[in-house]
Structure formats: C-alpha cells, structure tokens
C-alpha positions as CSV (number, residue, x, y, z in Angstrom):
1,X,-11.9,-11.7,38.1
2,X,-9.2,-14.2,36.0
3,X,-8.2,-12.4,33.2
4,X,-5.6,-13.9,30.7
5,X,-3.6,-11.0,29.1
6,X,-1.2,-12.7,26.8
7,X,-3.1,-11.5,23.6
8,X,-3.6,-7.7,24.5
9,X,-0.1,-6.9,22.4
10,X,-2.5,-8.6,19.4
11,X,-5.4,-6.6,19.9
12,X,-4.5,-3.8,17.7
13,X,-4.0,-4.0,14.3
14,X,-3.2,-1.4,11.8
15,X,-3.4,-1.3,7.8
16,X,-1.1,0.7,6.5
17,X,-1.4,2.9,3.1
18,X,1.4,0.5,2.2
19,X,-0.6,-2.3,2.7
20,X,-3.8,-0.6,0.9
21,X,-1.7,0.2,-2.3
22,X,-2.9,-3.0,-3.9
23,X,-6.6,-2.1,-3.7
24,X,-7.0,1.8,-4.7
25,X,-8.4,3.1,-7.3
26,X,-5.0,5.3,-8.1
27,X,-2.4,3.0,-6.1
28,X,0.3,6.2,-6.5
29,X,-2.2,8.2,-4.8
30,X,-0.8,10.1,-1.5
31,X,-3.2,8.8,1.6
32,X,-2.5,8.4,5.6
33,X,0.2,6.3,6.5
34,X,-2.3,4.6,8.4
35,X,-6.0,4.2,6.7
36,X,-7.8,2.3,9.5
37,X,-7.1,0.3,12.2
38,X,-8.8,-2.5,14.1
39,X,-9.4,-3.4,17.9
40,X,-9.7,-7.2,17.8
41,X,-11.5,-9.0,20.4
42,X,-11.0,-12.6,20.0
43,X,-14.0,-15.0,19.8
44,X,-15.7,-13.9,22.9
45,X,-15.8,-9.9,22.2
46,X,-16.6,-7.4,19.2
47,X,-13.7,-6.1,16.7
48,X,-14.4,-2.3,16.7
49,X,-12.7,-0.7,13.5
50,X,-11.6,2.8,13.0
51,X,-11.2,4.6,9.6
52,X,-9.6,7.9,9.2
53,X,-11.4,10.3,7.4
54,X,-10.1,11.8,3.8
55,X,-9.6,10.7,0.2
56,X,-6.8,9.2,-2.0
57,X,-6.5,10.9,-5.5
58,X,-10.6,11.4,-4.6
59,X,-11.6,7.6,-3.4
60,X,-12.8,7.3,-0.2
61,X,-10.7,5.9,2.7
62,X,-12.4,2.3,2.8
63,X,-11.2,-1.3,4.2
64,X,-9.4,-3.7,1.7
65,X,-12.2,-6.3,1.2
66,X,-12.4,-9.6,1.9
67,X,-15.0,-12.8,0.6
68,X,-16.5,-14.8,3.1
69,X,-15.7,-18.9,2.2
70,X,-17.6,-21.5,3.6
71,X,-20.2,-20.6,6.6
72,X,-18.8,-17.7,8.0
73,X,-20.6,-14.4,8.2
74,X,-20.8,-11.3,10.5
75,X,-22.9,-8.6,11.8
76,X,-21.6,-4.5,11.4
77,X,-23.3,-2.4,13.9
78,X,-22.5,1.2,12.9
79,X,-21.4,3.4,16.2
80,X,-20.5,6.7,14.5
81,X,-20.0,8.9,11.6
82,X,-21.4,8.4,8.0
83,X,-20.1,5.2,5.7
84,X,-21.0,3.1,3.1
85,X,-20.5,-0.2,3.1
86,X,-20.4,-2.1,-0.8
87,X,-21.3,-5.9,-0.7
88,X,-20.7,-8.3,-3.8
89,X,-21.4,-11.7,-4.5
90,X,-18.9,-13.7,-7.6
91,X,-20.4,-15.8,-10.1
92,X,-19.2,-19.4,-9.4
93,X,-17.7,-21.5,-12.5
94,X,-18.8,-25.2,-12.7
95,X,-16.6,-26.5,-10.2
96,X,-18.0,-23.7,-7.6
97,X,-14.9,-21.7,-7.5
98,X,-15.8,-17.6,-7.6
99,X,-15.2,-16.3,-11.0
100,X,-12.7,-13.1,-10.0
101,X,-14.0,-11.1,-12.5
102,X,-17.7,-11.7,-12.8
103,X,-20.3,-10.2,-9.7
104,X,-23.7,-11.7,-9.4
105,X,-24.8,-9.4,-7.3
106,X,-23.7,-5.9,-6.3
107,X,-25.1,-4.1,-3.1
108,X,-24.1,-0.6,-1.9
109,X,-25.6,0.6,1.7
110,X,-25.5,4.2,2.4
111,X,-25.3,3.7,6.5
112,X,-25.8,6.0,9.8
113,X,-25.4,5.6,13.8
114,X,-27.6,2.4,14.7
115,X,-27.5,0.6,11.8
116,X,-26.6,-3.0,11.7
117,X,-25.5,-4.8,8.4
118,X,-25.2,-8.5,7.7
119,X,-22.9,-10.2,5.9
120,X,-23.8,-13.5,4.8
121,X,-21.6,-16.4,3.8
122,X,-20.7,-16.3,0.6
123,X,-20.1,-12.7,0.0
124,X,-17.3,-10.1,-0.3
125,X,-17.8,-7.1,1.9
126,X,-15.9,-3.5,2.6
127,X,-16.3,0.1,4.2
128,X,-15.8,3.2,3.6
129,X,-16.0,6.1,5.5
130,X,-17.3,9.1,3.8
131,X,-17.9,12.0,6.4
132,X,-15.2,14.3,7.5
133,X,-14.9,12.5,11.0
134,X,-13.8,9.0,12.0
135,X,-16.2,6.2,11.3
136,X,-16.3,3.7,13.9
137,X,-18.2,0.1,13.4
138,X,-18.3,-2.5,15.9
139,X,-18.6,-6.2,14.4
140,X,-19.2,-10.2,15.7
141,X,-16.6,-11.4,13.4
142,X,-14.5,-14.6,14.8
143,X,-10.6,-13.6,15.3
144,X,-8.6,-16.1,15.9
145,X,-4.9,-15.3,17.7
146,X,-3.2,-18.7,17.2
147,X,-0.3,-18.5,14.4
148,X,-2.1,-20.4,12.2
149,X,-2.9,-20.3,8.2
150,X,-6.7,-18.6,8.7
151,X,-7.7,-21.1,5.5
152,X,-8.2,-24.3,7.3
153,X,-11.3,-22.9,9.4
154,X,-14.6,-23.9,8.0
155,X,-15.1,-20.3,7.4
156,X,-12.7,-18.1,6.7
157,X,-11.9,-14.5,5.0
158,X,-10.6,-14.6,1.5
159,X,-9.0,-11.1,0.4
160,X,-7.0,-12.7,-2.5
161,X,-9.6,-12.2,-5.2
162,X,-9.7,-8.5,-4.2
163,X,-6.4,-8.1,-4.5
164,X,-6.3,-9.8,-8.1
165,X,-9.4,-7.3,-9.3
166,X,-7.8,-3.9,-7.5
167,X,-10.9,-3.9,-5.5
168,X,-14.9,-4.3,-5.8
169,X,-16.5,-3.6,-8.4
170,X,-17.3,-0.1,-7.8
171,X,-15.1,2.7,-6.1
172,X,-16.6,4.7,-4.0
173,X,-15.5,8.3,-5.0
174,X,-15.9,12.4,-3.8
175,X,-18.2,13.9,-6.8
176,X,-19.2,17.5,-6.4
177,X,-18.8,17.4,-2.3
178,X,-20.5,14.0,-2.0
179,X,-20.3,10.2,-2.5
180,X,-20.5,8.4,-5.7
181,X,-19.6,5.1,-7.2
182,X,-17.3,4.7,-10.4
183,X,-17.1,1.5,-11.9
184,X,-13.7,-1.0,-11.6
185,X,-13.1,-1.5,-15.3
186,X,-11.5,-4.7,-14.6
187,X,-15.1,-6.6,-14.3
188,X,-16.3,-8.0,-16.9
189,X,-20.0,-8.7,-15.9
190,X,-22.4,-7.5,-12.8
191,X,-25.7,-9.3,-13.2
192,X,-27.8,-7.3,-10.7
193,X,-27.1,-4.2,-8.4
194,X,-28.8,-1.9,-6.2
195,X,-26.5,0.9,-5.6
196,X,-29.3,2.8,-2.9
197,X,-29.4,6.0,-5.1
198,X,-25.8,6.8,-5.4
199,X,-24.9,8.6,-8.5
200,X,-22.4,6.7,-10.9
201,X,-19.8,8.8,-12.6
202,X,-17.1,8.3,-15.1
C-alpha cells in the first residue's frame, strides 16, 4: 500500500462561533467556540461533518450555507442523530446572476439515519442539527487541497450571498421543545416552499 500523507494536517477543519457570527439569527448570541467541524477527504473519499448539539439565543446549531455555481452538486447521506437540512434556490436577474434577496424555491427536509439528500446545481444548501446528540453526515462533495481561489472550478461553492442575507431564508429555531422555522426578514420574496410540516413562528 502507497499512501501519500502530505494532506492529512488538511483533513480537519473547524468553523468556529467566530466564524458563524455572520450567519446567526442573533450574531451576539453565546454558542460553542466550535459549532461543527469537517473531516475532508479529497476527491477520492467522503467529507464526514460533525455538528455539536445546542442552540444560540434558541437557533439551532446549523452549517453556514453555501450556493452551488455552475455544475456542481453533492449527495448527504445522513449517519446519525436527527437534522434538518433547508435547501433554496435564488431568483436570477436578466443577466442570470442570483437575486440575493429573492428565493424561488424554498425546501426544508426533516431527516433521520439512512437518508440521503441531493443537492443539485444551482442551489444553496445547509444543516442543522436538532437532537440533543451530535449529528453526523457523510457527503460526495469534491475538496480540493491546492491553495487555490476555489472560484475558477467549473463548479464551485458560493457562501458570499449568505453571508450578505444573514442566512437562508428561514431559521431553524427551538419552539415549545421542538423544531420550527422563523422567517429571515431580510427576503423580500419566496415564490414557492415546502417546509415538510414544520411549524412557522414569529
């Protein structure tokens, strides 16, 4: 067995509450200095992701978000504990640039052990982990370990347009013990949604 080990050091990677700041619902809220973290296994391997379990200021611990540009999409088998995942798709202006502030379509997947969710090119995408233990998903996304600007693949992930809207369009949020969606008052528009029977609240 031939095994090059020069990328192991970049297998793990963290995001930080720092880094997640930009995203929350309530970005003062107190959280874990560490809200999920990321085994990445290059092109030939799966990324497995980690959340910790827990709330800021009552929003679920979730990943920041990103858009899928160009062809790239993924697969998300779920290996343990009880998530959501939220999956939205921007209105595109005349010169097919997303419209930040506009969704076309709004998806939220209430998700257990075995599922598998796709994420098709074209659409923004996050987790969230809403039991009281770590949620664990494995996924066939292609990470790339050269230091190289990520935007001059064919695909690539976009998380700049989540970062400009403090999010996705909905939060997902603890309401009376359980999950349930509040809306991200910085959209303007969501022409259709399916939130799979989670309760909206205000």
């Amino acid at each position: 067995m031939d095994i090059d080990f020069k990328n192991v050091p970049k297998h793990y990677a963290a995001r930080t509450h720092e880094k997640m700041e930009d995203v929350l619902m309530d970005p003062n809220g107190v959280g874990p200095s560490i809200h999920y973290y990321m085994i990445r296994g290059g092109k030939n391997q799966k990324n497995i992701t980690v959340w910790e379990p827990g709330t800021v200021s009552g929003e679920y611990i979730k990943t920041y978000g990103h858009y899928h540009v160009g062809q790239l999409d993924e697969n998300y088998d779920i290996l343990f504990g009880q998530g959501i995942a939220l999956v939205q798709k921007l209105a595109m202006d005349e010169n097919g640039e997303m419209i930040a502030d506009k969704v076309e379509e709004f998806k939220a997947i209430v998700t257990k052990p075995g599922n598998r969710i796709y994420m098709a090119p074209g659409y923004g995408h996050l987790l969230v982990n809403t039991g009281e233990t770590y949620f664990v998903t494995a996924d066939d996304s292609p990470v790339d370990f050269e230091e190289r600007d990520p935007t001059s693949f064919p695909g690539h992930a976009d998380y700049t347009l989540v970062k400009k809207m403090r999010g996705f369009a909905y939060y997902v949020v603890e309401h009376d013990g359980q999950p349930a969606l509040k809306k991200n008052p910085l959209y303007k528009s969501i022409a259709k949604e399916d939130l799979d029977g989670l309760p909206v609240v205000g």
